[in-house]
Predicted model as a PDB file, atoms N, CA, C, CB and O in Angstrom, pLDDT in the B-factor column:
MODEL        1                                                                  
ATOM      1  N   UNK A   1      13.939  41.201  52.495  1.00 70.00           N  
ATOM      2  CA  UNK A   1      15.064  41.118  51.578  1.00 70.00           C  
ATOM      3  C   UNK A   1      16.030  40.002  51.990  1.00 70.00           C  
ATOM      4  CB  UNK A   1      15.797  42.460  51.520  1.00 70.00           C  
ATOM      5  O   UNK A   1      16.437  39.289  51.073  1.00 70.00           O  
ATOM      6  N   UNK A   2      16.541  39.692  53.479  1.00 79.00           N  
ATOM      7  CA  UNK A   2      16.900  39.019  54.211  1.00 79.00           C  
ATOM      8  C   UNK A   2      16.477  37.591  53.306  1.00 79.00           C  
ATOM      9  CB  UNK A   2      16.369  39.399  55.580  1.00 79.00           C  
ATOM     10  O   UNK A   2      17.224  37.093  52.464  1.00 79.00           O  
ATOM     11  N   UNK A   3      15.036  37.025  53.694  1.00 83.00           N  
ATOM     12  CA  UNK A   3      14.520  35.651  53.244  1.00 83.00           C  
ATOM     13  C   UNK A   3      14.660  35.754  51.726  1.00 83.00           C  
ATOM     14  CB  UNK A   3      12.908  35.308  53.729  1.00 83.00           C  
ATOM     15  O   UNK A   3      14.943  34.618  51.344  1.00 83.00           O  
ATOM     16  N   UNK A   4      14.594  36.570  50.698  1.00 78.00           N  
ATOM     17  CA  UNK A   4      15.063  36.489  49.448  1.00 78.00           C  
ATOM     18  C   UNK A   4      16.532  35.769  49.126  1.00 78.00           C  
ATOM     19  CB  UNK A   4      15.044  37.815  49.040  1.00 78.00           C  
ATOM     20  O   UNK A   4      16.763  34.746  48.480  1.00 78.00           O  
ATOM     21  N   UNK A   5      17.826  37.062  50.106  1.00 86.00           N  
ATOM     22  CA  UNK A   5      18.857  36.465  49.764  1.00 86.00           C  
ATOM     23  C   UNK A   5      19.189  35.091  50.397  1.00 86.00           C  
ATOM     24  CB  UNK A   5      19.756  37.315  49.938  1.00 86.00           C  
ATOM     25  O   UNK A   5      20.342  34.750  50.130  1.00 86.00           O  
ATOM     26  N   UNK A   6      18.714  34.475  50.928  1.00 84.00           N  
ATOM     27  CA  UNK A   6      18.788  32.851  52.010  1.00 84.00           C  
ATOM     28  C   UNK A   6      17.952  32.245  50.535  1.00 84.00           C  
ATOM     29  CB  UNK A   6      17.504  32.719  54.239  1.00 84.00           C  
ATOM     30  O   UNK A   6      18.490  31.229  50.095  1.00 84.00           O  
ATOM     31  N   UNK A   7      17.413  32.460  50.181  1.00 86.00           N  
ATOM     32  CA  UNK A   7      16.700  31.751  49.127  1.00 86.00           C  
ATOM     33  C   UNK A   7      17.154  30.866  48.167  1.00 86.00           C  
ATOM     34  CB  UNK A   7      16.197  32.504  48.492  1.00 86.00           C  
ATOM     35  O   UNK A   7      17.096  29.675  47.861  1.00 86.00           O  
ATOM     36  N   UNK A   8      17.906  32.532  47.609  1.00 83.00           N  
ATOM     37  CA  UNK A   8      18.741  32.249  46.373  1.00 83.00           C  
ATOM     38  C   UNK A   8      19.882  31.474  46.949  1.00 83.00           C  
ATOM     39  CB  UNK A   8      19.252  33.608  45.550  1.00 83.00           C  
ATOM     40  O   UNK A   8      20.133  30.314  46.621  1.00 83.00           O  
ATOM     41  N   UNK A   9      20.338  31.942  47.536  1.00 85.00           N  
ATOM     42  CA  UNK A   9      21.554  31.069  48.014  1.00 85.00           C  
ATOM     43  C   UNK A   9      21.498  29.625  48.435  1.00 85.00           C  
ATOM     44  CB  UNK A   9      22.088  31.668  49.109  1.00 85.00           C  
ATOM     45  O   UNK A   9      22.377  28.764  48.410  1.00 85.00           O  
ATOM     46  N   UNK A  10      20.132  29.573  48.862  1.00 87.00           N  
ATOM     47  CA  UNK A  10      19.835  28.011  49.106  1.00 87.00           C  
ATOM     48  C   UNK A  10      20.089  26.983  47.820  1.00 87.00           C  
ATOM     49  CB  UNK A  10      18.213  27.865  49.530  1.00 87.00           C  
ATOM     50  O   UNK A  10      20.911  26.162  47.412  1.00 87.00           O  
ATOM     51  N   UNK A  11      18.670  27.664  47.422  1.00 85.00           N  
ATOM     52  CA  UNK A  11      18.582  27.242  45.300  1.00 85.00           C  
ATOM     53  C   UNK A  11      20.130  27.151  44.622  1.00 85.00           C  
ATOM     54  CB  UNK A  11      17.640  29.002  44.076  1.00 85.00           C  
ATOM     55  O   UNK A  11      20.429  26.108  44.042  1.00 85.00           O  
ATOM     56  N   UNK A  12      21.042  28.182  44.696  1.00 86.00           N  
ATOM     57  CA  UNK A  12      22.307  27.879  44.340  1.00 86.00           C  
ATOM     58  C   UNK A  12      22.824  26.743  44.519  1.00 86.00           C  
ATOM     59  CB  UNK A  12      23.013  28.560  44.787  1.00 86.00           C  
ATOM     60  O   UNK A  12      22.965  25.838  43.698  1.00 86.00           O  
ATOM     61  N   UNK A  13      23.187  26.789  45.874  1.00 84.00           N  
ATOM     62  CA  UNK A  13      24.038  26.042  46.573  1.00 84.00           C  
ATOM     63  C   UNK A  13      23.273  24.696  46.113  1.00 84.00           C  
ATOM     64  CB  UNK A  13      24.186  26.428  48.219  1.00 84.00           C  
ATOM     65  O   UNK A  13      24.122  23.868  45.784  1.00 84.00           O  
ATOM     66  N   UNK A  14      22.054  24.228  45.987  1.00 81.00           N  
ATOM     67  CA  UNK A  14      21.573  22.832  45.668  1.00 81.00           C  
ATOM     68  C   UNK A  14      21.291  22.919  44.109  1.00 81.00           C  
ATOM     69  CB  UNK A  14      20.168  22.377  46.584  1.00 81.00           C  
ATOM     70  O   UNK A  14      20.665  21.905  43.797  1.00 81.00           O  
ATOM     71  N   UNK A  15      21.473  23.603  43.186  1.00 81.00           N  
ATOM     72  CA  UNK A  15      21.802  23.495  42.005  1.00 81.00           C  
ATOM     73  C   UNK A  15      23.344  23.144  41.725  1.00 81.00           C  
ATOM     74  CB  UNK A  15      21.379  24.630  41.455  1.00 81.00           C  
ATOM     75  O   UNK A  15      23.524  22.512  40.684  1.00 81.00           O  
ATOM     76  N   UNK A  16      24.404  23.427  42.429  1.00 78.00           N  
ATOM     77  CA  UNK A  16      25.608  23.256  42.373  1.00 78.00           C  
ATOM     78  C   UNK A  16      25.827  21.610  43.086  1.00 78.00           C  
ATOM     79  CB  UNK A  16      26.298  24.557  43.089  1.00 78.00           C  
ATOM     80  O   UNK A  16      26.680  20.854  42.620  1.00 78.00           O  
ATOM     81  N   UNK A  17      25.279  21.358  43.808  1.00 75.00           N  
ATOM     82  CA  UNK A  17      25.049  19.925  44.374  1.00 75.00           C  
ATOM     83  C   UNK A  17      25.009  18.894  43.557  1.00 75.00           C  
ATOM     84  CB  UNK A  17      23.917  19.792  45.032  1.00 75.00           C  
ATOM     85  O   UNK A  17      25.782  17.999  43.213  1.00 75.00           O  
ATOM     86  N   UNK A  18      23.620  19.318  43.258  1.00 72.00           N  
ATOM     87  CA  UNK A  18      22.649  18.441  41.668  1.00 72.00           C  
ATOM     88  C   UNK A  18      23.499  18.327  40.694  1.00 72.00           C  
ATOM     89  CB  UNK A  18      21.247  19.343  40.793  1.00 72.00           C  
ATOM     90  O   UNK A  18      23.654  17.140  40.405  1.00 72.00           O  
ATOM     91  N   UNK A  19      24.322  19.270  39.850  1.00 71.00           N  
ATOM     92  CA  UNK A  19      25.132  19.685  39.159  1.00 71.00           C  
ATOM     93  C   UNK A  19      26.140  18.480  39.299  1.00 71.00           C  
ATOM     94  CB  UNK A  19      25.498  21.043  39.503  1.00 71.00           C  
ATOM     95  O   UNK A  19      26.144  17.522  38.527  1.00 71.00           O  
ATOM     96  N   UNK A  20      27.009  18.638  40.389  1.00 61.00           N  
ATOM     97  CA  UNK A  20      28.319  18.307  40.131  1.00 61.00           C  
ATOM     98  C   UNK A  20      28.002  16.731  40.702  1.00 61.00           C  
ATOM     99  CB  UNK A  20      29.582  19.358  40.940  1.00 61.00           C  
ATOM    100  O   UNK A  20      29.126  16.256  40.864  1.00 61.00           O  
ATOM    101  N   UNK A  21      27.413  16.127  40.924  1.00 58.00           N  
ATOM    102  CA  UNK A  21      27.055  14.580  41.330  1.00 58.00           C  
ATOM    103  C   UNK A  21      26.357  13.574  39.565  1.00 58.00           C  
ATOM    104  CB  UNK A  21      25.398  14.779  42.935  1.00 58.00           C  
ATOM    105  O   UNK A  21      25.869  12.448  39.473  1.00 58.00           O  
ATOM    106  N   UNK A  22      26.634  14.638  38.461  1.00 61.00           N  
ATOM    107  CA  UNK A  22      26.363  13.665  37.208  1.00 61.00           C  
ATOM    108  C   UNK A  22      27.782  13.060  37.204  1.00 61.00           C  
ATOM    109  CB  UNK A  22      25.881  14.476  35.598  1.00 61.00           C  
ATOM    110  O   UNK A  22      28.846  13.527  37.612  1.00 61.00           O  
ATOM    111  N   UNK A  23      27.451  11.756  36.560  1.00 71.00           N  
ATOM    112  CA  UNK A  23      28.340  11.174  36.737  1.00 71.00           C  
ATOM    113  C   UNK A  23      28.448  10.629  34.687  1.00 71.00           C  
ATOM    114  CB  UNK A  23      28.035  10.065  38.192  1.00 71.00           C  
ATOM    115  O   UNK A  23      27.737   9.959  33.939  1.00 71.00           O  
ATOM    116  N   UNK A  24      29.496  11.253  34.571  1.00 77.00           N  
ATOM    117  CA  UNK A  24      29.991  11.330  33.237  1.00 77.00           C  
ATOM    118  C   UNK A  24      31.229  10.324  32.997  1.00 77.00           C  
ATOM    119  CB  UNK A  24      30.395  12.810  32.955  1.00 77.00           C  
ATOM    120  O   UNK A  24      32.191  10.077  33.725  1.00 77.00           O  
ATOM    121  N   UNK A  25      30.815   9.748  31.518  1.00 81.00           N  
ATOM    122  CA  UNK A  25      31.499   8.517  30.800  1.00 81.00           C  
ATOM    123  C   UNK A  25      32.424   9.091  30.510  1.00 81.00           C  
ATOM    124  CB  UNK A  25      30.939   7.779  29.656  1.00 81.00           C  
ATOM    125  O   UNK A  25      32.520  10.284  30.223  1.00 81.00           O  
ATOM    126  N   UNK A  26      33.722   7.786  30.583  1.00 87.00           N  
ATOM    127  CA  UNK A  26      34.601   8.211  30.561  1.00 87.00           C  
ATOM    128  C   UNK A  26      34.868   7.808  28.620  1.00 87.00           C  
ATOM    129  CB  UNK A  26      35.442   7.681  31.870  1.00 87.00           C  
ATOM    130  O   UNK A  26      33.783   7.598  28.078  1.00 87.00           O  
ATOM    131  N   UNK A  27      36.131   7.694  27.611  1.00 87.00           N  
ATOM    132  CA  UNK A  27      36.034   8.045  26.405  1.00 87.00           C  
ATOM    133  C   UNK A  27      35.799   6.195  25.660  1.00 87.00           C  
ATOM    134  CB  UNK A  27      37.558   9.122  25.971  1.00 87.00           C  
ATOM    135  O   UNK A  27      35.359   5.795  24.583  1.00 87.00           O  
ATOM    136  N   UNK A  28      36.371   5.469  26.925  1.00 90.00           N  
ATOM    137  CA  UNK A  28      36.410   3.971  26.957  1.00 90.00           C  
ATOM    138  C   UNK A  28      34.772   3.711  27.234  1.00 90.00           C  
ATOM    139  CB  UNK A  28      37.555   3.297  28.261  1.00 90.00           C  
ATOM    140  O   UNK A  28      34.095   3.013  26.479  1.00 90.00           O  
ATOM    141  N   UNK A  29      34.423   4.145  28.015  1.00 89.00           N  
ATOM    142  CA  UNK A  29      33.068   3.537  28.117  1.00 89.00           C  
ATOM    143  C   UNK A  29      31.965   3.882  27.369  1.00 89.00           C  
ATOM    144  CB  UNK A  29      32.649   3.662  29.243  1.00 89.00           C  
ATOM    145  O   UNK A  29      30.878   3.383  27.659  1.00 89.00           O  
ATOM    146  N   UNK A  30      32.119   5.037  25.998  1.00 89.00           N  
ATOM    147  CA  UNK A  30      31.171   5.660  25.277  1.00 89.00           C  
ATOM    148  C   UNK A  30      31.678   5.057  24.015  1.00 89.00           C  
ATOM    149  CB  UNK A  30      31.071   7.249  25.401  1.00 89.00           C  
ATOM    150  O   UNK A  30      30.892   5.017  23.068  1.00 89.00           O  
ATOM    151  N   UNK A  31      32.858   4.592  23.870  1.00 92.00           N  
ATOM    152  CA  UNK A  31      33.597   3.912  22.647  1.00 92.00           C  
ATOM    153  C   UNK A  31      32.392   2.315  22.667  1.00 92.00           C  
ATOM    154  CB  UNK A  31      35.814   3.539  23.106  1.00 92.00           C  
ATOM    155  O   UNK A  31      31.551   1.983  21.832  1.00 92.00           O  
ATOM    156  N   UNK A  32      32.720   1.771  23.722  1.00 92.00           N  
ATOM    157  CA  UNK A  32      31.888   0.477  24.614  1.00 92.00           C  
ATOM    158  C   UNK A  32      30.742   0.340  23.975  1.00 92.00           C  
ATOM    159  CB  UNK A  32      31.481   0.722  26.264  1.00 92.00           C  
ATOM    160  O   UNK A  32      30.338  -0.474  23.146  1.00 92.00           O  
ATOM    161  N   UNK A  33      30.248   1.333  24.527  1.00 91.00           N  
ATOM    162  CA  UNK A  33      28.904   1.613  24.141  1.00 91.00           C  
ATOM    163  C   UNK A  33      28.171   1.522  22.920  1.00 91.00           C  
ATOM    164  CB  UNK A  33      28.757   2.613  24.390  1.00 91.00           C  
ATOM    165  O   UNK A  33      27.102   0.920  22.814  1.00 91.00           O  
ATOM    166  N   UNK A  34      28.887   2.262  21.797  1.00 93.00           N  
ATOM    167  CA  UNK A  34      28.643   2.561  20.881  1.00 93.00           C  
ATOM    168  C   UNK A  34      29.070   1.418  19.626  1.00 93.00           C  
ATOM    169  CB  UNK A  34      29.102   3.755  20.952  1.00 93.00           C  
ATOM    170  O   UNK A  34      28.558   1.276  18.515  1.00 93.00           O  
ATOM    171  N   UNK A  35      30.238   0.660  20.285  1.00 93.00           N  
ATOM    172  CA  UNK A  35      30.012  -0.842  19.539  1.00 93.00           C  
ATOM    173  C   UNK A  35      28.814  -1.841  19.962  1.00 93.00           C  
ATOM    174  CB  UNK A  35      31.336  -1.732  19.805  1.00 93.00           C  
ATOM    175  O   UNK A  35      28.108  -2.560  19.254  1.00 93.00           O  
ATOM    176  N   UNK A  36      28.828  -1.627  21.438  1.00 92.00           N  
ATOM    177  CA  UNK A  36      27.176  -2.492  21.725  1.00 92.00           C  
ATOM    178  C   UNK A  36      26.045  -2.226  21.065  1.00 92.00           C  
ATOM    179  CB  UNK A  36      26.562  -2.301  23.072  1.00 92.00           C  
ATOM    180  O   UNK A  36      25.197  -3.116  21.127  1.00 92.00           O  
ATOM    181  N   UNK A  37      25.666  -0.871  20.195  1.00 93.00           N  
ATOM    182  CA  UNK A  37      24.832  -0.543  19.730  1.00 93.00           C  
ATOM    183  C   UNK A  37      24.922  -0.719  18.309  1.00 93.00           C  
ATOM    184  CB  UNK A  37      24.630   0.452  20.164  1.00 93.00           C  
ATOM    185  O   UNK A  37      23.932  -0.633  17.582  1.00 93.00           O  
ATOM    186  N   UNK A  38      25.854  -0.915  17.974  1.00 93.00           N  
ATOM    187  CA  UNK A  38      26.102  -1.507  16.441  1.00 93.00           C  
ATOM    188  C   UNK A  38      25.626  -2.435  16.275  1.00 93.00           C  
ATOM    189  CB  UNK A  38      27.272  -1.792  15.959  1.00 93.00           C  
ATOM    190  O   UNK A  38      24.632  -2.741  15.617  1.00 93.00           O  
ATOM    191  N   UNK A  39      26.674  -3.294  17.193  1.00 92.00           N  
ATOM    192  CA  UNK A  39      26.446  -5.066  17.147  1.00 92.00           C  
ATOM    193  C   UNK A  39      25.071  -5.810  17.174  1.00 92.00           C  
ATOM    194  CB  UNK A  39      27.107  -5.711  18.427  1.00 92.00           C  
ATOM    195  O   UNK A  39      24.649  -6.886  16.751  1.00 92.00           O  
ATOM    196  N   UNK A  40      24.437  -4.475  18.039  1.00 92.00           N  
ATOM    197  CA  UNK A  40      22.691  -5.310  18.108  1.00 92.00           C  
ATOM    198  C   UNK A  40      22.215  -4.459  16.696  1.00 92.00           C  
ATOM    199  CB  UNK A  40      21.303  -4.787  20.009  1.00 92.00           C  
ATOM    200  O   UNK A  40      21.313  -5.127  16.190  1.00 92.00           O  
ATOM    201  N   UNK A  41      22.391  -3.657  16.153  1.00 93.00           N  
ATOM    202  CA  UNK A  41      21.651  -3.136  14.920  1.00 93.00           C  
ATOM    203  C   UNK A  41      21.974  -4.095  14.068  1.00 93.00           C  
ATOM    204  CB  UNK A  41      22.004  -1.722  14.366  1.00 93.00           C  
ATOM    205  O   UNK A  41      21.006  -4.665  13.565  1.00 93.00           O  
ATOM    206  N   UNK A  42      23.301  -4.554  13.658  1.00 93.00           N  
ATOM    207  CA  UNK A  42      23.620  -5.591  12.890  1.00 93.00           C  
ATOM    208  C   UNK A  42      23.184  -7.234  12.821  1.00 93.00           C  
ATOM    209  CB  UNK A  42      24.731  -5.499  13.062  1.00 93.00           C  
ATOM    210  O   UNK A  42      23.144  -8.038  11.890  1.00 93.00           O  
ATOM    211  N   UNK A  43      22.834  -7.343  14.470  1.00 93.00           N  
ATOM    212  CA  UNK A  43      22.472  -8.551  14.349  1.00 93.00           C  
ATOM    213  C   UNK A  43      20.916  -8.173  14.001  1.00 93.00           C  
ATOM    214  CB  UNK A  43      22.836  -9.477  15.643  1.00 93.00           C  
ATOM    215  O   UNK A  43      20.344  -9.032  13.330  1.00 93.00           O  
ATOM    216  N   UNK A  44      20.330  -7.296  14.269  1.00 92.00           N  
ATOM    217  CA  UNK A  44      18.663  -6.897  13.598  1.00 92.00           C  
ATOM    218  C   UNK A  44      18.815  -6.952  12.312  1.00 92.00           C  
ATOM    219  CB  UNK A  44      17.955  -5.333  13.894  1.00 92.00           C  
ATOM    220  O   UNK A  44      17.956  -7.491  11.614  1.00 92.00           O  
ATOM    221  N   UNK A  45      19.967  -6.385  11.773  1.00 93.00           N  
ATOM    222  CA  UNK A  45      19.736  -6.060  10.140  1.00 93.00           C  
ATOM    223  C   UNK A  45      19.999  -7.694   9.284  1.00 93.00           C  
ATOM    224  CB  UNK A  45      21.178  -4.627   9.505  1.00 93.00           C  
ATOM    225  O   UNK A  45      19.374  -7.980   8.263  1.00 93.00           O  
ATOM    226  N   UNK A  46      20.747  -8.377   9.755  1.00 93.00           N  
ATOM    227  CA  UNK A  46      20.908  -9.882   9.726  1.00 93.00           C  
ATOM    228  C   UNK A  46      19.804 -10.821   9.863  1.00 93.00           C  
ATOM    229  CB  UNK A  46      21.732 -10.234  10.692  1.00 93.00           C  
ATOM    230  O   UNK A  46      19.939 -11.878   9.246  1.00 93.00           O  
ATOM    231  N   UNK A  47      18.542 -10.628  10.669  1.00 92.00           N  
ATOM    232  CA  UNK A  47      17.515 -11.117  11.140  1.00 92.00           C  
ATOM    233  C   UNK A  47      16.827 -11.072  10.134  1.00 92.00           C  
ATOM    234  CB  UNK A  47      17.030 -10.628  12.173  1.00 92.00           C  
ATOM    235  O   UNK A  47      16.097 -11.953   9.679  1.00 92.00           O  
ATOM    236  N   UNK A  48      17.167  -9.347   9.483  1.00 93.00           N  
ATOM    237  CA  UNK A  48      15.840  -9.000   8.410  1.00 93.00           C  
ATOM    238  C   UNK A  48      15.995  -9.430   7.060  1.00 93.00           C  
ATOM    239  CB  UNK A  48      15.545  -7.429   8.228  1.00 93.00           C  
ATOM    240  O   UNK A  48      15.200  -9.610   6.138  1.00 93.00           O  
ATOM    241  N   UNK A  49      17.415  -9.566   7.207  1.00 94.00           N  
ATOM    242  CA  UNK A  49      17.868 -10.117   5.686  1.00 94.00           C  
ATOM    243  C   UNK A  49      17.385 -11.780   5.720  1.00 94.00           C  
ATOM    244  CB  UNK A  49      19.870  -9.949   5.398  1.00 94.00           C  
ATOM    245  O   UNK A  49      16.766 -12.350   4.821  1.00 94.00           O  
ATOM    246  N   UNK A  50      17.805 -12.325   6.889  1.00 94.00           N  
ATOM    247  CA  UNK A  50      17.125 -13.816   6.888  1.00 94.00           C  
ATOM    248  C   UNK A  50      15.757 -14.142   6.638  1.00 94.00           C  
ATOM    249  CB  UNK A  50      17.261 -14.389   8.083  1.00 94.00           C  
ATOM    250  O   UNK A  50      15.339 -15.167   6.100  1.00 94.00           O  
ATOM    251  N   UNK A  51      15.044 -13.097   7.113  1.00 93.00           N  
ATOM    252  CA  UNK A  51      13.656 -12.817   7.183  1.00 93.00           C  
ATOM    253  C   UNK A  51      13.133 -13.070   5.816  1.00 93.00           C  
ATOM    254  CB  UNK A  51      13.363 -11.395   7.671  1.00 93.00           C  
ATOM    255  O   UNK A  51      12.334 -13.922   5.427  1.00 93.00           O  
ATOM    256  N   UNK A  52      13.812 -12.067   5.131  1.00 94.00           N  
ATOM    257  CA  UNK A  52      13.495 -11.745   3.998  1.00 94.00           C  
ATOM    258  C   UNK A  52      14.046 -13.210   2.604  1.00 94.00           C  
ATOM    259  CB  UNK A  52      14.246 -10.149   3.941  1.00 94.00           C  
ATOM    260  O   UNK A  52      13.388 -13.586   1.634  1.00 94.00           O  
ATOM    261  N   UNK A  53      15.107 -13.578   2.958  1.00 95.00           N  
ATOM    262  CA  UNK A  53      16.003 -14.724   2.428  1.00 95.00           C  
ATOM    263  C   UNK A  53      14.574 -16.159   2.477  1.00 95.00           C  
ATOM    264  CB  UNK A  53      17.762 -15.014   3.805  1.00 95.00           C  
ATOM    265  O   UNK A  53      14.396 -17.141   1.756  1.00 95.00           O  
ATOM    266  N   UNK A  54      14.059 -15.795   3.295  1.00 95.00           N  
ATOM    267  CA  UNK A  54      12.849 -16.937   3.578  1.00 95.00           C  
ATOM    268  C   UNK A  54      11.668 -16.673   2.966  1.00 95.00           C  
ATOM    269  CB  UNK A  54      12.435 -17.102   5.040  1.00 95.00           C  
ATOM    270  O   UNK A  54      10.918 -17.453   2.379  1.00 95.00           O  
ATOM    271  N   UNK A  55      11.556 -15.374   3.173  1.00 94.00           N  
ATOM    272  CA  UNK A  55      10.099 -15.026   2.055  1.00 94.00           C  
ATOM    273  C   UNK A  55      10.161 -15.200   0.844  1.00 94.00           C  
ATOM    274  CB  UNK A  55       9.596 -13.665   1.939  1.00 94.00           C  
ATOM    275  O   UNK A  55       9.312 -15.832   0.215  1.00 94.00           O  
ATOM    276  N   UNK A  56      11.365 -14.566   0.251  1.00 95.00           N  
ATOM    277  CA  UNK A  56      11.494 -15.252  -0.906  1.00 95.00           C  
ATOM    278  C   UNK A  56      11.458 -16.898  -1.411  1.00 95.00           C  
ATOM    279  CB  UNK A  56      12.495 -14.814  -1.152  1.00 95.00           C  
ATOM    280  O   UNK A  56      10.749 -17.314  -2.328  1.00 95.00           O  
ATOM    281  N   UNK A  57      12.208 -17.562  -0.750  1.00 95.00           N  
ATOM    282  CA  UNK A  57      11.939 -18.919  -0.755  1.00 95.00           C  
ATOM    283  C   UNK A  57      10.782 -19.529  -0.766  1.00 95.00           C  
ATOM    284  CB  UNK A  57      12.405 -19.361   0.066  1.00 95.00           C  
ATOM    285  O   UNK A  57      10.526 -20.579  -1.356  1.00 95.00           O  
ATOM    286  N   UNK A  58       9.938 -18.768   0.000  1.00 94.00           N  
ATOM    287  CA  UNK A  58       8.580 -19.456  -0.296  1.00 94.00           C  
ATOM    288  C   UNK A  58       8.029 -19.168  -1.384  1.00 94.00           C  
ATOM    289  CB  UNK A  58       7.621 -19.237   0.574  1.00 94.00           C  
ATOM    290  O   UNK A  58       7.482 -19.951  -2.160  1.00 94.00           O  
ATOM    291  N   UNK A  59       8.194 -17.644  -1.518  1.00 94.00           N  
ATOM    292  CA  UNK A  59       7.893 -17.395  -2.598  1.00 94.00           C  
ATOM    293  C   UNK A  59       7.893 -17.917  -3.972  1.00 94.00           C  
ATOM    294  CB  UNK A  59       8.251 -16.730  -2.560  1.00 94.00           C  
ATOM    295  O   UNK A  59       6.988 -18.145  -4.775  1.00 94.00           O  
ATOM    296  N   UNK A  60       9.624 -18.084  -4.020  1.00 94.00           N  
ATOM    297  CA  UNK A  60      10.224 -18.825  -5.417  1.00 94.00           C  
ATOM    298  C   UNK A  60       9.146 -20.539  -5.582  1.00 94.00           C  
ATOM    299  CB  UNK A  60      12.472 -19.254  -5.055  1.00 94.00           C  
ATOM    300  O   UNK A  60       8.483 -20.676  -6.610  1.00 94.00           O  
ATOM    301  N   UNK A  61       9.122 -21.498  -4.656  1.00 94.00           N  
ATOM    302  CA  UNK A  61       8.276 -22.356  -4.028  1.00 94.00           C  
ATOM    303  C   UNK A  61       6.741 -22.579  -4.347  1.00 94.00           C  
ATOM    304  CB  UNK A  61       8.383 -22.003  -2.841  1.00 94.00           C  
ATOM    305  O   UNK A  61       6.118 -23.600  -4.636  1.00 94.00           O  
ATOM    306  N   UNK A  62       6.338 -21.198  -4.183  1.00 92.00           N  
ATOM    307  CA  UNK A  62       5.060 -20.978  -4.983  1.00 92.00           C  
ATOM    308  C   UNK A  62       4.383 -21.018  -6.261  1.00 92.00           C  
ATOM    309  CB  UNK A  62       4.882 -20.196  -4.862  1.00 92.00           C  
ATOM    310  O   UNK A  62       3.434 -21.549  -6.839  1.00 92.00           O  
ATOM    311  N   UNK A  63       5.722 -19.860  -6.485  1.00 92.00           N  
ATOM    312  CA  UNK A  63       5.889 -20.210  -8.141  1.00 92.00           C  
ATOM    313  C   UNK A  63       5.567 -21.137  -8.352  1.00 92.00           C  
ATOM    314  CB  UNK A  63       7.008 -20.238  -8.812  1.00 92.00           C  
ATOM    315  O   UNK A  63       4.432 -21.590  -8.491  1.00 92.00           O  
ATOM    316  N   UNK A  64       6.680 -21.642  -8.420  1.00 91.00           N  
ATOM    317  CA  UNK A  64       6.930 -23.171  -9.211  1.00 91.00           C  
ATOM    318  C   UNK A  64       5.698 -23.804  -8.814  1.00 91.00           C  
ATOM    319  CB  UNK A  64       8.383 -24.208  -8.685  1.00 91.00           C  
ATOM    320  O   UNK A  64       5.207 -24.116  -9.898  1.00 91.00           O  
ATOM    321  N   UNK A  65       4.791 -24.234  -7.784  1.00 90.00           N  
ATOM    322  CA  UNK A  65       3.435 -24.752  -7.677  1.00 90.00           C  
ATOM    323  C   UNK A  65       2.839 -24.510  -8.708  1.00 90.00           C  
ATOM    324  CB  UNK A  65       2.691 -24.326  -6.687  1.00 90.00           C  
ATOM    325  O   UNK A  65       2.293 -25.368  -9.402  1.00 90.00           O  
ATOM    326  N   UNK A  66       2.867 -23.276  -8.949  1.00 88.00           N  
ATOM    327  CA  UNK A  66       1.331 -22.810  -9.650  1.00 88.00           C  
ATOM    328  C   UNK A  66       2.109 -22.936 -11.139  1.00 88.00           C  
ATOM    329  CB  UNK A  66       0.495 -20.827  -9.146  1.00 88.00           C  
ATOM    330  O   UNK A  66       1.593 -23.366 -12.171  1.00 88.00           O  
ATOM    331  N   UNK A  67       2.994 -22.623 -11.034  1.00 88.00           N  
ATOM    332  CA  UNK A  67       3.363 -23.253 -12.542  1.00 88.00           C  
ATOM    333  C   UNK A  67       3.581 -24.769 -12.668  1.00 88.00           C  
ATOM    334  CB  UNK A  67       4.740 -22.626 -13.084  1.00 88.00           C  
ATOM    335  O   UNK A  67       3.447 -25.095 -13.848  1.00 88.00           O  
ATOM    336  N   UNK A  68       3.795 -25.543 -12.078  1.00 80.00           N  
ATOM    337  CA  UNK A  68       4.188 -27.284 -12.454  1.00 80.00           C  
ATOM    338  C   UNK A  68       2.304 -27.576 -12.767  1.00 80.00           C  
ATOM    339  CB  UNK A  68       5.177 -28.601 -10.519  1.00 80.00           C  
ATOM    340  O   UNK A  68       1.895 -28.473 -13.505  1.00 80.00           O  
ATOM    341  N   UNK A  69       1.299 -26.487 -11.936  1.00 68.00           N  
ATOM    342  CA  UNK A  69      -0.207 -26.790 -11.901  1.00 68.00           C  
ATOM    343  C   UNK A  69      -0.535 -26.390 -13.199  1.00 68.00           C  
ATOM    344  CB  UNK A  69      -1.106 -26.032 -10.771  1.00 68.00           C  
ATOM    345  O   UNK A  69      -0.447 -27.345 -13.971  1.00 68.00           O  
ATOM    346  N   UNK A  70      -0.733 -25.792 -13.511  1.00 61.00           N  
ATOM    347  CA  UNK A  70      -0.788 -24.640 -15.209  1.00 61.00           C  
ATOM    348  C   UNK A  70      -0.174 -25.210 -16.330  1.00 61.00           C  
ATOM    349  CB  UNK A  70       0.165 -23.033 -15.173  1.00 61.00           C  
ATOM    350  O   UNK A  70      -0.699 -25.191 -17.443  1.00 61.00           O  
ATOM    351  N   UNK A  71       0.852 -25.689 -16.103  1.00 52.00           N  
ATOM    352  CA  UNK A  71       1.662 -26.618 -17.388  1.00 52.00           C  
ATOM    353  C   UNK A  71       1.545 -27.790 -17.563  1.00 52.00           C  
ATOM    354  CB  UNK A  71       2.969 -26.683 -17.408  1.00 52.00           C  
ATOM    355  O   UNK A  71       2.150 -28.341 -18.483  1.00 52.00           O  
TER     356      UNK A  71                                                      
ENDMDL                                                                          
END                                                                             
């Protein structure tokens, strides 16, 4: 019974260890954060719109080929 209660108490005591050594953001550095994660979604969503701003262009480009060819 002895080595049971040393047990638990061990396991405690290093769950309370583990526990209290997270190291938690403070309201500035999750604010931080969370504009850094914008700013790169936005510059992705910017990429895709360019992306896309170009496909079309070729597209429109094409057109007109196959029509100046046809007419």
């Amino acid at each position: 019974m002895k080595k049971f209660t040393y047990i638990f108490l061990a396991l405690f005591s290093l769950s309370i260890i583990v526990s209290s050594c997270r190291e938690e953001k403070t309201a500035d550095e999750k604010v931080e954060e969370a504009l850094d994660e914008i700013s790169e979604e936005l510059e992705d969503a910017s990429d895709d719109v360019k992306d896309a701003a170009e496909d079309l262009k070729d597209e429109i480009e094409e057109v007109k080929e196959e029509s100046g060819n046809n007419g």
